[in-house]
C-alpha positions in Angstrom: -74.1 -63.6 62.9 -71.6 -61.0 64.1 -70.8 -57.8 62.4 -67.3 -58.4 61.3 -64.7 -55.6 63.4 -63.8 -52.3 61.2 -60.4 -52.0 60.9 -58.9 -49.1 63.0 -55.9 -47.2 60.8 -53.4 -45.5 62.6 -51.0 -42.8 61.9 -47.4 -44.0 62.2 -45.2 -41.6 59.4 -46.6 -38.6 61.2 -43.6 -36.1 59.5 -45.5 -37.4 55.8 -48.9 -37.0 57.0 -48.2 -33.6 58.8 -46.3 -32.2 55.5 -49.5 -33.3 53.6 -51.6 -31.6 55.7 -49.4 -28.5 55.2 -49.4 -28.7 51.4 -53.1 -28.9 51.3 -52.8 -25.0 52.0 -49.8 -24.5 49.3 -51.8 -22.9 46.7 -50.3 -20.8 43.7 -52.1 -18.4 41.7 -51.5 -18.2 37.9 -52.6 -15.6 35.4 -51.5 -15.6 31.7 -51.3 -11.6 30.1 -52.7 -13.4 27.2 -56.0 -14.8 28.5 -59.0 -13.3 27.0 -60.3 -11.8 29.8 -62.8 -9.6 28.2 -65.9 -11.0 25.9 -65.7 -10.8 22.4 -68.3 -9.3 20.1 -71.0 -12.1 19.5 -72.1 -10.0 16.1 -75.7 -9.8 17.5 -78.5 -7.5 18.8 -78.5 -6.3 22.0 -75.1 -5.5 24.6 -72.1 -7.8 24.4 -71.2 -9.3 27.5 -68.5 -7.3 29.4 -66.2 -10.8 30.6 -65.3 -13.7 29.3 -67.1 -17.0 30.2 -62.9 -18.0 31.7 -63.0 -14.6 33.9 -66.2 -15.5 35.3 -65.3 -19.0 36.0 -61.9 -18.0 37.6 -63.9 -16.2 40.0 -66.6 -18.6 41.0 -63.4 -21.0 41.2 -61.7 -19.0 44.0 -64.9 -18.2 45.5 -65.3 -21.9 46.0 -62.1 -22.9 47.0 -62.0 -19.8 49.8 -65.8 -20.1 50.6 -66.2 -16.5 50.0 -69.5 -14.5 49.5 -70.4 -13.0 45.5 -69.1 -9.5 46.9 -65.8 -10.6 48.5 -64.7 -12.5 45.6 -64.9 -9.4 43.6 -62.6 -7.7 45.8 -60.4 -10.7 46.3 -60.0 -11.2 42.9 -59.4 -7.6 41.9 -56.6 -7.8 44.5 -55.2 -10.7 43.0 -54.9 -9.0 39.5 -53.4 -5.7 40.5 -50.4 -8.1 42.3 -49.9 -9.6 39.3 -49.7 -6.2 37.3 -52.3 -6.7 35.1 -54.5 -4.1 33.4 -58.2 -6.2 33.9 -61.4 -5.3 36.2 -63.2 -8.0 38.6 -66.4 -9.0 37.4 -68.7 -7.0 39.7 -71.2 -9.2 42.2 -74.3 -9.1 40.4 -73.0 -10.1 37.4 -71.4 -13.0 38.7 -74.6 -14.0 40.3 -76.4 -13.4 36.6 -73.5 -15.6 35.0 -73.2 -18.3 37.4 -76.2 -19.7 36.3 -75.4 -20.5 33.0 -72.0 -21.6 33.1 -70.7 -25.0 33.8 -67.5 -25.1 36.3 -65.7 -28.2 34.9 -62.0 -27.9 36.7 -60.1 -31.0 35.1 -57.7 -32.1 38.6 -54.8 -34.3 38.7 -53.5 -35.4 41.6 -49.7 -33.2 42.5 -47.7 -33.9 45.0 -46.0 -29.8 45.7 -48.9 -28.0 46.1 -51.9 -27.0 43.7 -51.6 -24.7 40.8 -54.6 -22.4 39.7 -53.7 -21.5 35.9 -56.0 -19.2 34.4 -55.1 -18.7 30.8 -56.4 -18.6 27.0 -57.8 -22.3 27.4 -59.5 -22.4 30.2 -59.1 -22.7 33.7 -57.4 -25.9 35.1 -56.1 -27.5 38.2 -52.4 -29.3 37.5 -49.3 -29.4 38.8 -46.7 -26.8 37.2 -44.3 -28.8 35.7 -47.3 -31.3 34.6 -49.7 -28.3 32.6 -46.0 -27.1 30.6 -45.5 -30.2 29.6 -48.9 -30.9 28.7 -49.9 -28.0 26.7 -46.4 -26.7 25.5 -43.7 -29.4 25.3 -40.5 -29.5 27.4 -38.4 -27.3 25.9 -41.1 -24.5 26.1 -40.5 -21.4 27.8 -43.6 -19.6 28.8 -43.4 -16.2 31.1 -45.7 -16.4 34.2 -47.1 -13.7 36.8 -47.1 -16.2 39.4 -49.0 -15.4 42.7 -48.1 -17.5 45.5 -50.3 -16.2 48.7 -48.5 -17.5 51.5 -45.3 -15.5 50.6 -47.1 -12.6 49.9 -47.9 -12.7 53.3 -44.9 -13.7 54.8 -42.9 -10.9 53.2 -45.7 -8.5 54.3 -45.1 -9.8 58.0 -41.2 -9.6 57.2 -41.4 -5.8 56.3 -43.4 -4.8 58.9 -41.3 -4.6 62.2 -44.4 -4.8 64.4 -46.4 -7.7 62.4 -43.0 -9.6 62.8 -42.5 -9.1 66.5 -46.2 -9.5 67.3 -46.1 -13.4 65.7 -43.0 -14.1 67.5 -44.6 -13.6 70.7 -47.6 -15.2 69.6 -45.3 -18.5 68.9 -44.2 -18.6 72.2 -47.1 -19.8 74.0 -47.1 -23.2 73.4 -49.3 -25.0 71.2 -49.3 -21.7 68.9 -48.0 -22.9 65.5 -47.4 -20.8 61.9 -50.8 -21.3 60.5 -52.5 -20.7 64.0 -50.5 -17.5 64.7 -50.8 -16.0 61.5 -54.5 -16.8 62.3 -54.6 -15.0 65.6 -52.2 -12.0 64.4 -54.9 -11.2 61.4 -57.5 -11.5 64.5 -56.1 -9.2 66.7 -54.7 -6.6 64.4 -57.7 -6.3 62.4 -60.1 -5.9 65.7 -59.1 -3.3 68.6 -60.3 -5.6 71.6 -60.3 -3.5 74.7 -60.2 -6.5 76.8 -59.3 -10.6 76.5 -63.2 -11.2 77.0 -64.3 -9.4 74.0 -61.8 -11.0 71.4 -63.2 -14.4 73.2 -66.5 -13.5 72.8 -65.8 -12.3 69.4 -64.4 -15.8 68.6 -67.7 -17.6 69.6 -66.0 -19.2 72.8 -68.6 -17.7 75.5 -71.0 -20.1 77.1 -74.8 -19.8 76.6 -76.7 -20.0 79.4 -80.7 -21.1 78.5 -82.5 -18.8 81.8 -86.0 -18.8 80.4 -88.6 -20.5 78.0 -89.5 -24.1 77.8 -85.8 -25.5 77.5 -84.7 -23.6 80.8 -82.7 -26.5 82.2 -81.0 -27.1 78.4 -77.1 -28.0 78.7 -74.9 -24.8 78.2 -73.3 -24.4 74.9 -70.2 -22.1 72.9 -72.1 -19.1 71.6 -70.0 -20.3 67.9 -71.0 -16.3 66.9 -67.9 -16.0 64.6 -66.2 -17.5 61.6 -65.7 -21.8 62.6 -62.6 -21.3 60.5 -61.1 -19.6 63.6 -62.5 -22.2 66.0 -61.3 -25.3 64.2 -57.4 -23.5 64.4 -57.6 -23.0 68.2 -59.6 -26.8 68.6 -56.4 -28.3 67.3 -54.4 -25.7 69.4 -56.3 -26.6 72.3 -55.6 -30.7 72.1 -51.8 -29.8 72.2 -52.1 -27.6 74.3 -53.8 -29.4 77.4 -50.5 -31.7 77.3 -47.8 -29.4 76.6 -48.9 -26.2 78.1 -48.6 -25.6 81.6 -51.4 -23.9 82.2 -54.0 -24.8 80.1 -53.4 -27.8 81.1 -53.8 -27.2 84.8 -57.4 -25.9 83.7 -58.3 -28.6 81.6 -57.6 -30.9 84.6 -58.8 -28.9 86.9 -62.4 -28.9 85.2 -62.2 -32.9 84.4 -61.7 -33.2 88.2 -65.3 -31.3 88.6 -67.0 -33.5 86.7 -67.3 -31.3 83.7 -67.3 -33.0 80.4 -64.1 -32.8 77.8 -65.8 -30.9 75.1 -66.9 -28.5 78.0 -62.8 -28.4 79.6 -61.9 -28.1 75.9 -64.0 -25.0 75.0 -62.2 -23.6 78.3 -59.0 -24.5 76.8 -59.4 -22.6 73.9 -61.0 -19.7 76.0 -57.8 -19.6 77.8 -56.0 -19.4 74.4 -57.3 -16.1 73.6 -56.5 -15.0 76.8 -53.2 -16.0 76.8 -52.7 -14.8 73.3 -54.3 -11.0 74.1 -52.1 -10.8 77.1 -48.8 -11.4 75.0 -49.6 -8.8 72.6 -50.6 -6.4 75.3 -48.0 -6.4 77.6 -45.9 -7.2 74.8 -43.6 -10.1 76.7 -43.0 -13.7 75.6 -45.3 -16.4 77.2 -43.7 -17.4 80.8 -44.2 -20.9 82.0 -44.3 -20.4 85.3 -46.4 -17.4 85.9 -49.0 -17.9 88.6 -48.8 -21.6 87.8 -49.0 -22.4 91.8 -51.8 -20.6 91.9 
């Protein structure tokens, strides 16, 4: 008897589906003045604990959601909390390490359709929609003030105020293929590293080829070094399979290898390799992307 044929779903609202990819990002920071951020006296022998069992949770909350290590969510988190104007400490590393292992993160989620909502107040910590957790907790007519924290124009008024951030990603967006996300992405990458040349910031990246010249697995296929974070990699993947159709000359080189009998993972890791160097070259020479340079070559 025959396997019956899986069903193949294809995308066909592709403005929907790319906004809901987009929104997946939208994230908004909430912190009440009133939550009890600080432990309170237990009434028994020994030292009271320094932060609340919410404060701890908070943290191991965004540490999960951002995939951060124990000591970069203290920073991240006391970051977070001197935007908001709040008078509080981060729980230090080892003591979220010490508390993590007796505290059960139970976020209670309900499904939003603007973007997710961190609230971190006097009853917990909670994942809801902003309208939905008033409502909930407060009625309609309640009016509650809020230090909101919304990351992505934090950033973009950051970019906005700095002449040379702003310029920089406008160049960046004229390669094509080079989104929002990605270029914010690459401006972080090259203005927080001072590559002397395109090769480093590739190699940086993870995109150099490893070559296997000795040992027992001497003729083993070449392979992307991947040395760096894969969150970079994954934004210039995407980059690269819009880019082999709708950029001159990436897509030259992508062609180019296919007609050499290279694989497309391998003409794809080029691809994004040529990223990079296209993206470098902008910011160097500070001039927009030109389609036709050295394309007949």
């Amino acid at each position: 008897m025959k396997k019956p044929t899986p069903k193949i779903y294809r995308t066909t609202n592709w403005s929907s589906y790319n906004q809901a990819l987009i929104k997946r990002g939208n994230i908004s920071i909430w912190f009440d003045p009133k939550t009890q951020w600080y432990a309170q006296p237990q009434g028994k022998q020994g030292r009271n604990q320094t932060y609340s069992d919410t404060a701890i949770q908070c943290c191991l909350m965004i540490k999960s959601l951002f995939r951060l290590s124990l000591r970069m969510v203290t920073g991240f988190v006391q970051s977070l909390i001197k935007l908001c104007g709040l008078n509080w400490t981060a729980p230090d590393y080892s003591t979220l390490c010490r508390r993590q292992k007796h505290i059960d993160i139970a976020i209670s989620y309900q499904k939003s359709h603007d973007g997710l909502h961190l609230l971190v107040d006097s009853t917990g910590l909670k994942f809801l929609g902003e309208g939905e957790w008033k409502r909930k907790k407060h009625g309609p007519e309640y009016r509650r003030q809020w230090r909101k924290l919304h990351i992505d124009k934090l950033i973009n008024n950051h970019i906005d105020q700095d002449p040379t951030l702003k310029q920089d990603l406008k160049l960046l967006q004229t390669i094509p293929s080079i989104g929002e996300r990605s270029g914010l992405l690459l401006l972080g990458l090259f203005h927080s590293h001072k590559f002397e040349k395109a090769s480093q910031a590739a190699a940086y990246v993870g995109l150099v080829p490893v070559h296997q010249l000795s040992g027992s697995s001497v003729n083993k296929q070449s392979h992307l070094s991947k040395a760096s974070d894969s969150k970079i990699r994954s934004v210039l993947y995407m980059s690269a399979l819009t880019a082999i159709k709708y950029n001159p000359h990436i897509e030259a080189l992508y062609q180019r290898l296919l007609s050499r009998g290279k694989n497309k993972m391998c003409a794809l890791g080029a691809a994004m390799c040529k990223l990079i160097h296209l993206c470098y070259g902008v910011l160097k020479h500070q001039t927009a992307y030109q389609r036709d340079y050295l394309l007949a070559e």
